[in-house]
Biopython code that builds the backbone (N, CA, C, O; Angstrom):
import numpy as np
from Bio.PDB.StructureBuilder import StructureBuilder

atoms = [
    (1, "UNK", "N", (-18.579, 5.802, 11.864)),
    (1, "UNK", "CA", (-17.770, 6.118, 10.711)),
    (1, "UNK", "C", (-17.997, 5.032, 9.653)),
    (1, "UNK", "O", (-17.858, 3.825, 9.850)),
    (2, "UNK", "N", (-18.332, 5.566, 8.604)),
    (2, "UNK", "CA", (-18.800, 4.231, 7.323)),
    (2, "UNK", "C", (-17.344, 3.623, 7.136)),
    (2, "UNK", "O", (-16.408, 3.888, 7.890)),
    (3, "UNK", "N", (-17.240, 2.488, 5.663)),
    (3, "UNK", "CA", (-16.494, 2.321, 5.942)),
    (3, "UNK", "C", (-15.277, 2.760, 4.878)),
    (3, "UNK", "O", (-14.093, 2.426, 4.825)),
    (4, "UNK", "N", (-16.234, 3.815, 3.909)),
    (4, "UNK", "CA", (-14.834, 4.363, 3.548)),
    (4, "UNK", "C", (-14.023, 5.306, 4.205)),
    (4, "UNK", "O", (-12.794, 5.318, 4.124)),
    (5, "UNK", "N", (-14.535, 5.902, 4.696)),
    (5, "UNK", "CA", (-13.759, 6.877, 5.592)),
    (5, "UNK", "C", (-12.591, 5.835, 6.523)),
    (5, "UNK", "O", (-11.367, 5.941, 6.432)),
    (6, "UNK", "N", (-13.093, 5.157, 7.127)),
    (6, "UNK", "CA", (-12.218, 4.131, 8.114)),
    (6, "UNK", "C", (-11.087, 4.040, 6.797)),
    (6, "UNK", "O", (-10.072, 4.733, 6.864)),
    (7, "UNK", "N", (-11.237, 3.479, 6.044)),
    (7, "UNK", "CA", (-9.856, 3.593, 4.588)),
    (7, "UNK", "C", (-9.268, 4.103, 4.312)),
    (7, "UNK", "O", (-8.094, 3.882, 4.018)),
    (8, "UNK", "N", (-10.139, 5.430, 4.287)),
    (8, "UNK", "CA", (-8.900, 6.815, 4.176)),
    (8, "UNK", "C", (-8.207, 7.237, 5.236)),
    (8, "UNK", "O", (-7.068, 7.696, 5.318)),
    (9, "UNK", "N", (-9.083, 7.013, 6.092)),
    (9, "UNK", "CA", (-8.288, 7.393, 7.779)),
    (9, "UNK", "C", (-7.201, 6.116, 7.775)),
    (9, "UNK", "O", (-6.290, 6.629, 8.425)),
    (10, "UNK", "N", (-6.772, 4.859, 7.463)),
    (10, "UNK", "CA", (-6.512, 3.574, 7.314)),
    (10, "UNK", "C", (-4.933, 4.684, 6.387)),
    (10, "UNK", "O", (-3.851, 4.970, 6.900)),
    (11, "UNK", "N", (-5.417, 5.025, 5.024)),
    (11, "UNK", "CA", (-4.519, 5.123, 4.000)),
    (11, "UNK", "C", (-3.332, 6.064, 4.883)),
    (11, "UNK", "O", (-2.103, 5.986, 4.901)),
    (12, "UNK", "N", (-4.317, 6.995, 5.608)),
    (12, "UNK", "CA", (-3.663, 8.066, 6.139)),
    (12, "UNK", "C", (-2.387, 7.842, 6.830)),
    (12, "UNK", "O", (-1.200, 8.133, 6.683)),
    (13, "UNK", "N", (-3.162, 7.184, 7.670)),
    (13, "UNK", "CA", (-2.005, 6.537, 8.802)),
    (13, "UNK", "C", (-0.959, 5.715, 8.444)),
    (13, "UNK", "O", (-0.007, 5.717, 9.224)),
    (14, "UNK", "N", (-0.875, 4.905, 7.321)),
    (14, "UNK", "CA", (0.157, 4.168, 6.871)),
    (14, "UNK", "C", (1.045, 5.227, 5.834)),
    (14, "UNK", "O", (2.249, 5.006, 5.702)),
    (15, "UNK", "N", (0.451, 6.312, 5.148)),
    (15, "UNK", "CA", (1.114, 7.495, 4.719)),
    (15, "UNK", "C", (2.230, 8.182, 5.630)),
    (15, "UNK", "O", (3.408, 8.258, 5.280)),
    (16, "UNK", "N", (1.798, 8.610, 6.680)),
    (16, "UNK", "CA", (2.590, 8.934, 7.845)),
    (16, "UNK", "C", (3.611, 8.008, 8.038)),
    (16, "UNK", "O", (4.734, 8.460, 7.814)),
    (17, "UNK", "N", (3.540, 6.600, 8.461)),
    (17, "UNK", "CA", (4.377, 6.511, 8.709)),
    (17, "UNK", "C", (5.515, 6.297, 7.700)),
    (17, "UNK", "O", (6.688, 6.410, 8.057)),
    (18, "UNK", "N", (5.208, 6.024, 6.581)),
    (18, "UNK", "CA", (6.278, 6.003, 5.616)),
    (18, "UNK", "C", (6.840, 7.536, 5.820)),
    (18, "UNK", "O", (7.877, 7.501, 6.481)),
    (19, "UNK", "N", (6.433, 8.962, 5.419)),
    (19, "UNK", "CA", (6.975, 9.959, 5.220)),
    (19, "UNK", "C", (7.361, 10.364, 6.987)),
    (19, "UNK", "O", (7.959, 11.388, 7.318)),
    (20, "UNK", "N", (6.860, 9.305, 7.951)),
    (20, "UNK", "CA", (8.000, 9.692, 9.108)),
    (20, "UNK", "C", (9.676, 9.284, 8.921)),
    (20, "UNK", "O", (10.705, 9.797, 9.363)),
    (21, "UNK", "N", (9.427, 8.197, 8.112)),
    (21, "UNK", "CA", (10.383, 7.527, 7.761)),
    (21, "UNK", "C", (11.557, 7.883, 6.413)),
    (21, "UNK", "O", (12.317, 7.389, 5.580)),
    (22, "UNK", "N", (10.988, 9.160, 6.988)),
    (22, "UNK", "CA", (11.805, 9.782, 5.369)),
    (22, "UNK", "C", (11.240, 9.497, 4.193)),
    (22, "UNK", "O", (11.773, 10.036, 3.223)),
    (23, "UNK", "N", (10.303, 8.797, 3.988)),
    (23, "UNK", "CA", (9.794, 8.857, 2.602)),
    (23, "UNK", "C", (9.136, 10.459, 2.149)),
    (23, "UNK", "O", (8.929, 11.577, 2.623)),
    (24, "UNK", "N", (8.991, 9.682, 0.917)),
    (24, "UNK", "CA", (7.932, 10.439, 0.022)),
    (24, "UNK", "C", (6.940, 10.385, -0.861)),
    (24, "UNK", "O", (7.349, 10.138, -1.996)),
    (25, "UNK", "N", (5.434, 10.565, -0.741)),
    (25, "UNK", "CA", (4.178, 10.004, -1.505)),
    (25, "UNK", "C", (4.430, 10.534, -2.806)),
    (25, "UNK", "O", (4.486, 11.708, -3.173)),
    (26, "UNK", "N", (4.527, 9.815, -3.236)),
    (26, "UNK", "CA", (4.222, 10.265, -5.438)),
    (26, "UNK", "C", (3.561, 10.151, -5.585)),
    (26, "UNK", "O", (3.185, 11.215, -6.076)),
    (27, "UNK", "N", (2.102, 8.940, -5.566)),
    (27, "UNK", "CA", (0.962, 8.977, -5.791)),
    (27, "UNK", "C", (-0.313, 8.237, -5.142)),
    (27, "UNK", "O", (-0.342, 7.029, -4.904)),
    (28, "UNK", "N", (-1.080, 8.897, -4.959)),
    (28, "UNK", "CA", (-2.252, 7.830, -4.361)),
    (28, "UNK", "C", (-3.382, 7.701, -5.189)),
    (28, "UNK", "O", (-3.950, 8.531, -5.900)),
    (29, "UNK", "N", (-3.678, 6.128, -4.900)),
    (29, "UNK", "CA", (-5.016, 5.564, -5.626)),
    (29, "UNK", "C", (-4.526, 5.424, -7.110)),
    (29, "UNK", "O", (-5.339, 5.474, -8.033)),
    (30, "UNK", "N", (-2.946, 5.214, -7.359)),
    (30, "UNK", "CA", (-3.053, 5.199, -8.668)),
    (30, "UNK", "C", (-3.701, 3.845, -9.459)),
    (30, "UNK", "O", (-3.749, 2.693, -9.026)),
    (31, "UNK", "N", (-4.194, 4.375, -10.789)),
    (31, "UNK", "CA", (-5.120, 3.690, -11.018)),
    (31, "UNK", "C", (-4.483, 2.875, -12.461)),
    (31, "UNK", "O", (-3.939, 3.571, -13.319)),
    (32, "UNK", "N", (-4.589, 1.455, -12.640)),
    (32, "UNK", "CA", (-4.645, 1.340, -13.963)),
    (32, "UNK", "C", (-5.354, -0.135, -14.511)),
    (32, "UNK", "O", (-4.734, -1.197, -14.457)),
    (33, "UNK", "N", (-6.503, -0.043, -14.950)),
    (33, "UNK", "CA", (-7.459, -0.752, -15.631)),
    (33, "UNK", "C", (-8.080, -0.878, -14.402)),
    (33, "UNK", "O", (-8.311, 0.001, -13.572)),
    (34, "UNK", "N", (-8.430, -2.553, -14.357)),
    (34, "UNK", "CA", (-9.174, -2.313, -13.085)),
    (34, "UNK", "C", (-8.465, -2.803, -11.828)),
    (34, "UNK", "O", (-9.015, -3.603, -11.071)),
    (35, "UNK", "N", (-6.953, -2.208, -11.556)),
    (35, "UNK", "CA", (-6.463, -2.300, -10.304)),
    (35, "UNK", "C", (-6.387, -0.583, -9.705)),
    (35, "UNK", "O", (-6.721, 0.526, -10.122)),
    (36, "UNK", "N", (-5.629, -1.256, -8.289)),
    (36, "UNK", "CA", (-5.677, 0.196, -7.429)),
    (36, "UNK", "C", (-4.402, -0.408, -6.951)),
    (36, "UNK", "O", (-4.073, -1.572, -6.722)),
    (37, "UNK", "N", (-3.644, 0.995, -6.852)),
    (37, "UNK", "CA", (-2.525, 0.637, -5.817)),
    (37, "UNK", "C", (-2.766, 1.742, -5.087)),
    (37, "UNK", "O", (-2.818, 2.796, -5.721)),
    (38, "UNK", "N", (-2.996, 1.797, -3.415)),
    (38, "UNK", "CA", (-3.152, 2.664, -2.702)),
    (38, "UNK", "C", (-2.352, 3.845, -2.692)),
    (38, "UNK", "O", (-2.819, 4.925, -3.055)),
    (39, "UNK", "N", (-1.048, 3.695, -2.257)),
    (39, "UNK", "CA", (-0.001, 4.527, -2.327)),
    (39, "UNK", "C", (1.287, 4.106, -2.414)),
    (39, "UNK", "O", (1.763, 3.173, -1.767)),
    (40, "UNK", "N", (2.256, 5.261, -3.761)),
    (40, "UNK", "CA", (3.168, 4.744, -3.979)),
    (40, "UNK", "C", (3.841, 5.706, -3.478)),
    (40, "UNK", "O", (3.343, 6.828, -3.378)),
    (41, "UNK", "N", (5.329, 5.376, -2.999)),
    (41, "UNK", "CA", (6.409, 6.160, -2.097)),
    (41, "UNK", "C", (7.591, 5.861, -2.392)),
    (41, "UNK", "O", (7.794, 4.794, -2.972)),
    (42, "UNK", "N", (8.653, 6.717, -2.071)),
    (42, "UNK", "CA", (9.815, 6.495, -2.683)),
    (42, "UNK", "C", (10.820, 6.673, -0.929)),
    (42, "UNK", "O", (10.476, 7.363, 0.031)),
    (43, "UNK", "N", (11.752, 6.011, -1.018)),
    (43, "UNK", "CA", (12.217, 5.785, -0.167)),
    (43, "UNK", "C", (13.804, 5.788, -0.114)),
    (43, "UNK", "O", (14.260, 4.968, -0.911)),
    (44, "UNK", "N", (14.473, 6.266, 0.379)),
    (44, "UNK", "CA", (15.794, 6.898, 0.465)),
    (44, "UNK", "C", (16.623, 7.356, -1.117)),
    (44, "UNK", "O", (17.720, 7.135, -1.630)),
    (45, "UNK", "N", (15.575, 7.984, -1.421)),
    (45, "UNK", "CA", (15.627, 8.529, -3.048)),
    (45, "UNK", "C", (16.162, 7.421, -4.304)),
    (45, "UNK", "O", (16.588, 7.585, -5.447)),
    (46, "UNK", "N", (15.874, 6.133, -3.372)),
    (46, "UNK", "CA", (16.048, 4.768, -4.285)),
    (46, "UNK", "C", (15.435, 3.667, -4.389)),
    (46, "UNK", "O", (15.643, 2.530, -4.812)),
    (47, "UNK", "N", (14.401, 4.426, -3.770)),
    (47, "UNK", "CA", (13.432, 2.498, -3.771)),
    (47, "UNK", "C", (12.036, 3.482, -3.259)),
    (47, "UNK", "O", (11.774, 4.275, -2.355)),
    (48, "UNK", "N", (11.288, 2.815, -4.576)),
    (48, "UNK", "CA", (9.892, 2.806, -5.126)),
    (48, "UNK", "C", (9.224, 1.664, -4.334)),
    (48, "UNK", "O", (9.725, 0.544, -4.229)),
    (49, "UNK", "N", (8.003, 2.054, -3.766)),
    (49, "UNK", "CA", (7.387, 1.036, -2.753)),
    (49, "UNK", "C", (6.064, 1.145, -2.684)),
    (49, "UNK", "O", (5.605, 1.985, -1.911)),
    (50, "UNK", "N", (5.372, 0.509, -3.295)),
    (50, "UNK", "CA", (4.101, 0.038, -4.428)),
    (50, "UNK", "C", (3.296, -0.587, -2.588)),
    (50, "UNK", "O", (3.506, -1.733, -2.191)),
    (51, "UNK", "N", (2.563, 0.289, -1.881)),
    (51, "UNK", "CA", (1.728, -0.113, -0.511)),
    (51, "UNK", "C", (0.203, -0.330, -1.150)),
    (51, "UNK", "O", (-0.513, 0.329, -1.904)),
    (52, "UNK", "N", (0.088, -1.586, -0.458)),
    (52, "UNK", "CA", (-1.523, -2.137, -0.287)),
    (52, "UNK", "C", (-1.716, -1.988, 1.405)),
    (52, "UNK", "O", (-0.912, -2.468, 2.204)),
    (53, "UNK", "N", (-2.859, -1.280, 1.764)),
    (53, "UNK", "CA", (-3.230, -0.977, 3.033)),
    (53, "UNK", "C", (-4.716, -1.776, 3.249)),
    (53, "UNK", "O", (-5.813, -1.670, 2.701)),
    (54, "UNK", "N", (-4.297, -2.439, 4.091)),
    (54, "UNK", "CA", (-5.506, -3.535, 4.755)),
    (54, "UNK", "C", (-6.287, -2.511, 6.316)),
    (54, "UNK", "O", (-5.640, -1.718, 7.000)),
    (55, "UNK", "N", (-7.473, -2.791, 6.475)),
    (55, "UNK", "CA", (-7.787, -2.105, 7.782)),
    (55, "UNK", "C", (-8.904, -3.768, 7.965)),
    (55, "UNK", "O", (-9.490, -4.430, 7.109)),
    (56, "UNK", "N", (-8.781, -3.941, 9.566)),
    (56, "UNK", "CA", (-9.612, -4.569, 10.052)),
    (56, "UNK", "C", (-9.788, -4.535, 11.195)),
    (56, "UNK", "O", (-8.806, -4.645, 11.929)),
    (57, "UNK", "N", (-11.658, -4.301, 11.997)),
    (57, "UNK", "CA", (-11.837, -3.946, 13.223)),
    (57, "UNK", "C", (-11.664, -5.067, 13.891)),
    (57, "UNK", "O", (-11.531, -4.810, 15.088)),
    (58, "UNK", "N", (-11.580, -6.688, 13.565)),
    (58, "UNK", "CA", (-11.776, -7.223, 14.311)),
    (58, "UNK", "C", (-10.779, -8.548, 13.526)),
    (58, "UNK", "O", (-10.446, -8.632, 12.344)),
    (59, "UNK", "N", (-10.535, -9.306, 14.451)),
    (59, "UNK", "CA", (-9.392, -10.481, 13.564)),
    (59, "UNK", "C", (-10.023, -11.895, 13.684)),
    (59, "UNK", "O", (-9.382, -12.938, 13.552)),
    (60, "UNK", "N", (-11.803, -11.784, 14.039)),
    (60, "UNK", "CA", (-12.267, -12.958, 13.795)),
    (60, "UNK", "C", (-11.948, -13.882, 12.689)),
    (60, "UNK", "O", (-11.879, -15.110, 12.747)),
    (61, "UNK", "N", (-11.772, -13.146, 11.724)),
    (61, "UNK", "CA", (-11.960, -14.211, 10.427)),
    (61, "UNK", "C", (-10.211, -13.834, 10.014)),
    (61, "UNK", "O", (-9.994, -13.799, 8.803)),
    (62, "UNK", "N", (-9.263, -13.621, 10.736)),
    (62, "UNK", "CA", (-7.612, -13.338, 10.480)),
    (62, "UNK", "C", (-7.634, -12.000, 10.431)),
    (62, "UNK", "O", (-8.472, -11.105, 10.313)),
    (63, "UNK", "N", (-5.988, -12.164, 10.607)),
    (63, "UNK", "CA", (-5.211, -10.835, 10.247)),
    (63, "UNK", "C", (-5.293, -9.912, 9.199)),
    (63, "UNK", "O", (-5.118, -10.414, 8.088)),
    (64, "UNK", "N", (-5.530, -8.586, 9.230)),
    (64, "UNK", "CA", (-5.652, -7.687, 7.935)),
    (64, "UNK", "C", (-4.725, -7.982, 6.887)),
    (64, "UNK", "O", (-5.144, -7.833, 5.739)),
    (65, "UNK", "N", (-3.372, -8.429, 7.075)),
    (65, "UNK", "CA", (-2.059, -8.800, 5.999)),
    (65, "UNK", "C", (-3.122, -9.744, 4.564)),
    (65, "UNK", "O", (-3.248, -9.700, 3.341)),
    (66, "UNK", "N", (-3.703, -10.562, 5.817)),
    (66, "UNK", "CA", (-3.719, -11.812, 5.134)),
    (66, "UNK", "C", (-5.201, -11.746, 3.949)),
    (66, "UNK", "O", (-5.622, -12.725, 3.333)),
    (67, "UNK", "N", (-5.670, -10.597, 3.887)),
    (67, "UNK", "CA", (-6.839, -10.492, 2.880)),
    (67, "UNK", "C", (-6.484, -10.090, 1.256)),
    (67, "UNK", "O", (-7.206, -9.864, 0.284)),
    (68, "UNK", "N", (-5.182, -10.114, 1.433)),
    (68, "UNK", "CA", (-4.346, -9.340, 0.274)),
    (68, "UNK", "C", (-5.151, -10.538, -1.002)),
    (68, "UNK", "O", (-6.165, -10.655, -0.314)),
    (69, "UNK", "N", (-5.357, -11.150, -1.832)),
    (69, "UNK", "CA", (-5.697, -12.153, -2.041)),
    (69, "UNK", "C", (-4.370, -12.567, -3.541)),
    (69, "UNK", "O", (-3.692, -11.602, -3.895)),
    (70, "UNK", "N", (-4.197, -13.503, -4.047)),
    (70, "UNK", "CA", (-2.952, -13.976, -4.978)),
    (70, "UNK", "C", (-3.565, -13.049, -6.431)),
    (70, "UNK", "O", (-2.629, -12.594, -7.089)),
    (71, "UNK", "N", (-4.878, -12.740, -6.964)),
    (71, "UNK", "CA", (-5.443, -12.291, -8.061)),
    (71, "UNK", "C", (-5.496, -11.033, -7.525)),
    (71, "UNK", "O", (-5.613, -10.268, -8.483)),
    (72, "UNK", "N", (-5.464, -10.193, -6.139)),
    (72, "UNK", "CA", (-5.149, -8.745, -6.019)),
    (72, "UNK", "C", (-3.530, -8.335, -6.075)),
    (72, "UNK", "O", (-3.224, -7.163, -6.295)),
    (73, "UNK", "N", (-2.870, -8.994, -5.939)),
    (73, "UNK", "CA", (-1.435, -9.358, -5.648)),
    (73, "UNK", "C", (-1.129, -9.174, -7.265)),
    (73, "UNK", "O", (-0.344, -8.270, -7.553)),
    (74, "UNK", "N", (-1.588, -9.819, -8.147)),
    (74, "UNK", "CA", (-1.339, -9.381, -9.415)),
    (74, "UNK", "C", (-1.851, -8.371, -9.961)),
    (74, "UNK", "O", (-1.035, -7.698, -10.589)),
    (75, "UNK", "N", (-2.914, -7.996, -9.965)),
    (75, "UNK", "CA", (-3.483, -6.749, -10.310)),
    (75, "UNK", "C", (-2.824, -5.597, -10.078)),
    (75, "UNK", "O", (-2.783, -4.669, -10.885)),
    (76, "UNK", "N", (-2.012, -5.608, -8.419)),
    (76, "UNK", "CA", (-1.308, -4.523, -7.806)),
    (76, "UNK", "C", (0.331, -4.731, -8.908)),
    (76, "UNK", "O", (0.793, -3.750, -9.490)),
    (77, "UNK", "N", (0.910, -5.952, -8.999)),
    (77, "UNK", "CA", (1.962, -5.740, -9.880)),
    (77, "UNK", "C", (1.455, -5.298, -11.088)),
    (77, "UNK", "O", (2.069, -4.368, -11.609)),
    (78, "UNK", "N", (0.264, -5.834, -11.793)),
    (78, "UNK", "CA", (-0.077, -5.079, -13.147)),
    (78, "UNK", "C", (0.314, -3.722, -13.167)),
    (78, "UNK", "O", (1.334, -3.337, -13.740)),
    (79, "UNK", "N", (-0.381, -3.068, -12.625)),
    (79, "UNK", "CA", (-0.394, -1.831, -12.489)),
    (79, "UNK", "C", (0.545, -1.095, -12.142)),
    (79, "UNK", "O", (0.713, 0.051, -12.559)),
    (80, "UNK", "N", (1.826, -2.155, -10.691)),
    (80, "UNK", "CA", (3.225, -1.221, -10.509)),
    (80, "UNK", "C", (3.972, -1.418, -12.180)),
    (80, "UNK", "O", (4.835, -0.568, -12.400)),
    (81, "UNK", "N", (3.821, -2.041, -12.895)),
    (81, "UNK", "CA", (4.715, -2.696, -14.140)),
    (81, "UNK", "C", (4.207, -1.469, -15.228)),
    (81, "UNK", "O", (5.101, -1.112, -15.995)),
    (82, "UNK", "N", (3.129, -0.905, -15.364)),
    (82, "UNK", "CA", (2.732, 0.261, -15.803)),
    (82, "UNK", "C", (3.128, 1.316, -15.462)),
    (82, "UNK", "O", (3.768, 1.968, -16.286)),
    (83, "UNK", "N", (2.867, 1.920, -13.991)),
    (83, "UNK", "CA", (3.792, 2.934, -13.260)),
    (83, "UNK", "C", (5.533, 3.459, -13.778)),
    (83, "UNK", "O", (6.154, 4.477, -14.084)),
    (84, "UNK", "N", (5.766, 1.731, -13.583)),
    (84, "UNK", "CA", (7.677, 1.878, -13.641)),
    (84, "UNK", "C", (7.715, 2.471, -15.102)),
    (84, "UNK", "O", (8.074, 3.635, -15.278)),
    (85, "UNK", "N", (7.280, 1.528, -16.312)),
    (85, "UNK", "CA", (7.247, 2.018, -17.365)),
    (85, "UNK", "C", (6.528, 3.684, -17.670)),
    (85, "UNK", "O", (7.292, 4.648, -17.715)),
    (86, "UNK", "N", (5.957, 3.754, -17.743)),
    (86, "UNK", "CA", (5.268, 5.351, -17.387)),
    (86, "UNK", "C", (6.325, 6.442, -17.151)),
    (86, "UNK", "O", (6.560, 7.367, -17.928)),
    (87, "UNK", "N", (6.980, 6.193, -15.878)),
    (87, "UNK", "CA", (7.812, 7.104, -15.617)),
    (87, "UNK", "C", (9.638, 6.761, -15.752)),
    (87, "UNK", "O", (10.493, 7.293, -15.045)),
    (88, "UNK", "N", (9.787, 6.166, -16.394)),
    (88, "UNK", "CA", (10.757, 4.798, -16.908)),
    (88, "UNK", "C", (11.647, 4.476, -15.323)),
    (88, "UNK", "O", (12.827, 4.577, -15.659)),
    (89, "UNK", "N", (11.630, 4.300, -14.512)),
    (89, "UNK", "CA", (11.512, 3.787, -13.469)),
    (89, "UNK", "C", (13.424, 2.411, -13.526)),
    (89, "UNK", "O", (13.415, 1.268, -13.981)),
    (90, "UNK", "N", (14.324, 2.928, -13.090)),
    (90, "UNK", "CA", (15.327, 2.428, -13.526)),
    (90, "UNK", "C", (15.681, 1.491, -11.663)),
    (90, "UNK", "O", (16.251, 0.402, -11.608)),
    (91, "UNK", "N", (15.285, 2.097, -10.656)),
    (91, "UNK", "CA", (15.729, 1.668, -9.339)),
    (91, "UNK", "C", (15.217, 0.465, -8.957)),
    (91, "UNK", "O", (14.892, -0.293, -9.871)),
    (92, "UNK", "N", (15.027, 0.009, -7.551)),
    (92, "UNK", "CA", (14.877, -0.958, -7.303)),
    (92, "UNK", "C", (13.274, -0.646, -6.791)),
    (92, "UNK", "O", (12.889, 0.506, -6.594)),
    (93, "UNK", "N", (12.573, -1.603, -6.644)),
    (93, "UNK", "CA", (11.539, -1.797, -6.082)),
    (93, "UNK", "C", (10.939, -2.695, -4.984)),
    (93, "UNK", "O", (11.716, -3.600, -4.684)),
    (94, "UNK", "N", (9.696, -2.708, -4.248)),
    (94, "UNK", "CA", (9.373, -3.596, -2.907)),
    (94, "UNK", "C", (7.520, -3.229, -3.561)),
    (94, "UNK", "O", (7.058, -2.502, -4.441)),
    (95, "UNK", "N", (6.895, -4.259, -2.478)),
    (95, "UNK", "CA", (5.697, -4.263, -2.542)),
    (95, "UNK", "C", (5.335, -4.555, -0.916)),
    (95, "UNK", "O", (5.417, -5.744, -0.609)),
    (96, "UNK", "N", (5.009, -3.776, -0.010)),
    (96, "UNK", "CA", (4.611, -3.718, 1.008)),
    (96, "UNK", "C", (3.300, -3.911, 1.076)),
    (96, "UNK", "O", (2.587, -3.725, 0.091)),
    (97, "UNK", "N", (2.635, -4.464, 2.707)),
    (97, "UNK", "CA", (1.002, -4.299, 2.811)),
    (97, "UNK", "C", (1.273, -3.827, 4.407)),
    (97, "UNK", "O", (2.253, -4.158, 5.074)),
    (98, "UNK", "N", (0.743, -3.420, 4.619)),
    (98, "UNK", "CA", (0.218, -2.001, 6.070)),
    (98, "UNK", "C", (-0.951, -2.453, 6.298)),
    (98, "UNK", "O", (-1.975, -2.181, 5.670)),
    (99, "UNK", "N", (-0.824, -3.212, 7.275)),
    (99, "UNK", "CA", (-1.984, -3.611, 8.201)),
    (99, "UNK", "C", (-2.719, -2.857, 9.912)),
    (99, "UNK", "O", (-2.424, -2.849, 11.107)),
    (100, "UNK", "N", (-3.577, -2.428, 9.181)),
    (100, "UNK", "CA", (-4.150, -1.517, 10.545)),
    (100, "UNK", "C", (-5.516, -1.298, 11.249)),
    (100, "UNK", "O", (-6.463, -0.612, 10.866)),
    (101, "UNK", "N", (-5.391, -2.038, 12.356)),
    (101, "UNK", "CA", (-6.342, -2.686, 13.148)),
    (101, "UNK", "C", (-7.460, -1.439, 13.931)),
    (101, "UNK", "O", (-7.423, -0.284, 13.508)),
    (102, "UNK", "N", (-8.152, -1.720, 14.766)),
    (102, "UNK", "CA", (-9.032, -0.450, 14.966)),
    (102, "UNK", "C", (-8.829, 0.315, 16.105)),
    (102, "UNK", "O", (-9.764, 0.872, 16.681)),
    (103, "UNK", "N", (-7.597, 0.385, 16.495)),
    (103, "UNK", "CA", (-7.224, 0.963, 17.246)),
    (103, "UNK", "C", (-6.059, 2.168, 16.574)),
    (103, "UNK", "O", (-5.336, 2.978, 17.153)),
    (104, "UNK", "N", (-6.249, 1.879, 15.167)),
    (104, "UNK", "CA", (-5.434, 2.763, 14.737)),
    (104, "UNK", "C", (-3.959, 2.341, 14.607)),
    (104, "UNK", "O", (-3.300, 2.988, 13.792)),
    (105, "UNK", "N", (-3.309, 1.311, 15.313)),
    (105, "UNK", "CA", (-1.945, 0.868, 14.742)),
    (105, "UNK", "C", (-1.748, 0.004, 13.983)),
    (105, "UNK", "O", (-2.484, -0.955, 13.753)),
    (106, "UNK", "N", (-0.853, 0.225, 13.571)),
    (106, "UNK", "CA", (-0.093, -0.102, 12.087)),
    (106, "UNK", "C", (0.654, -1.338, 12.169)),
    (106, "UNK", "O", (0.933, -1.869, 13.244)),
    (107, "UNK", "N", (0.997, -1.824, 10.968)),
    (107, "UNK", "CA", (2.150, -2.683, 11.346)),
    (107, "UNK", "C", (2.475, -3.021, 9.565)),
    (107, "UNK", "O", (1.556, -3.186, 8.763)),
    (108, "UNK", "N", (3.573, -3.061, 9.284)),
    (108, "UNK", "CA", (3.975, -2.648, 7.892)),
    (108, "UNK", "C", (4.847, -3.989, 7.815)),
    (108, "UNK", "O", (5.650, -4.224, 8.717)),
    (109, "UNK", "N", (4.691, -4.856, 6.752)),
    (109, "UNK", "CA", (4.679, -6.294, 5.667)),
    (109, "UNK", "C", (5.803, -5.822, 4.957)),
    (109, "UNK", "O", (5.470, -6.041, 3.793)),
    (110, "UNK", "N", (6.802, -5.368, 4.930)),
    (110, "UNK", "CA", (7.851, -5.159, 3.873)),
    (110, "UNK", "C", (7.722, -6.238, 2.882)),
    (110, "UNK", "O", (7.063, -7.247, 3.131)),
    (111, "UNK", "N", (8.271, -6.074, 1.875)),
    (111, "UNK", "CA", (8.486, -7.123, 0.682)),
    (111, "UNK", "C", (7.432, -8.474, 0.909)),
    (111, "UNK", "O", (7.831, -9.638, 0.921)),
    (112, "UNK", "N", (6.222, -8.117, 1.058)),
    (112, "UNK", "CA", (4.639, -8.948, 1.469)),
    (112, "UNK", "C", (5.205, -9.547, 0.110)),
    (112, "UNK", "O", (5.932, -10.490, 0.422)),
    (113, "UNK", "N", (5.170, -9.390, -1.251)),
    (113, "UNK", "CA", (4.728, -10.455, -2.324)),
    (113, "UNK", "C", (5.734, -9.713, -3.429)),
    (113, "UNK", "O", (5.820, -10.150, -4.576)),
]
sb = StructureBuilder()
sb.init_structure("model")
sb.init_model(0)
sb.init_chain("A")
sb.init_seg("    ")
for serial, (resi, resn, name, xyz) in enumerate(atoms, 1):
    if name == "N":
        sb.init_residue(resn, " ", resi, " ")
    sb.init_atom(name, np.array(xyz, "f"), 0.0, 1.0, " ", f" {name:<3s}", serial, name[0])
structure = sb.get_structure()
């Protein structure tokens, strides 16, 4: 499996578990300049939750959490700060990262940054 697919299969699985969790996806891959925010979800019809999804087969070089980097970390707020405005966005917000190893489980960073 290359390795975008492993990403989307990656995005997938951290999708699930939010909308096991009662959420709901509003958007994926939203895009603005040159950031990405994987997927955004809304969560007990009051909290907007801006997910960066890490996948890594192997934890030689660390944990998937930890690749997030401080200049992607801003890029991802750039872009949630566009979103909120966009849709004028009045609730509260989180920035999660979903880390998921190659076995397919998850493990979800609440309020990562």
């Amino acid at each position: 499996m290359d390795r975008k697919t492993k990403g989307i299969k990656a995005e997938e699985l951290a999708k699930n578990h939010y909308i096991q969790s009662g959420g709901e996806i509003w958007e994926s891959n939203y895009r603005f300049k040159r950031s990405e925010i994987d997927f955004i979800t809304l969560l007990e019809s009051r909290l907007l939750v801006f997910v960066e999804v890490k996948m890594r087969n192997r934890t030689d070089y660390g944990e998937a959490e930890t690749f997030v980097s401080e200049e992607q970390k801003q890029r991802i707020t750039e872009a949630a700060e566009d979103y909120i405005f966009a849709i004028d966005w009045q609730g509260h917000i989180r920035f999660d990262i979903v880390a998921v190893n190659g076995n397919g489980e998850i493990e979800v960073f609440e309020d990562a940054f």
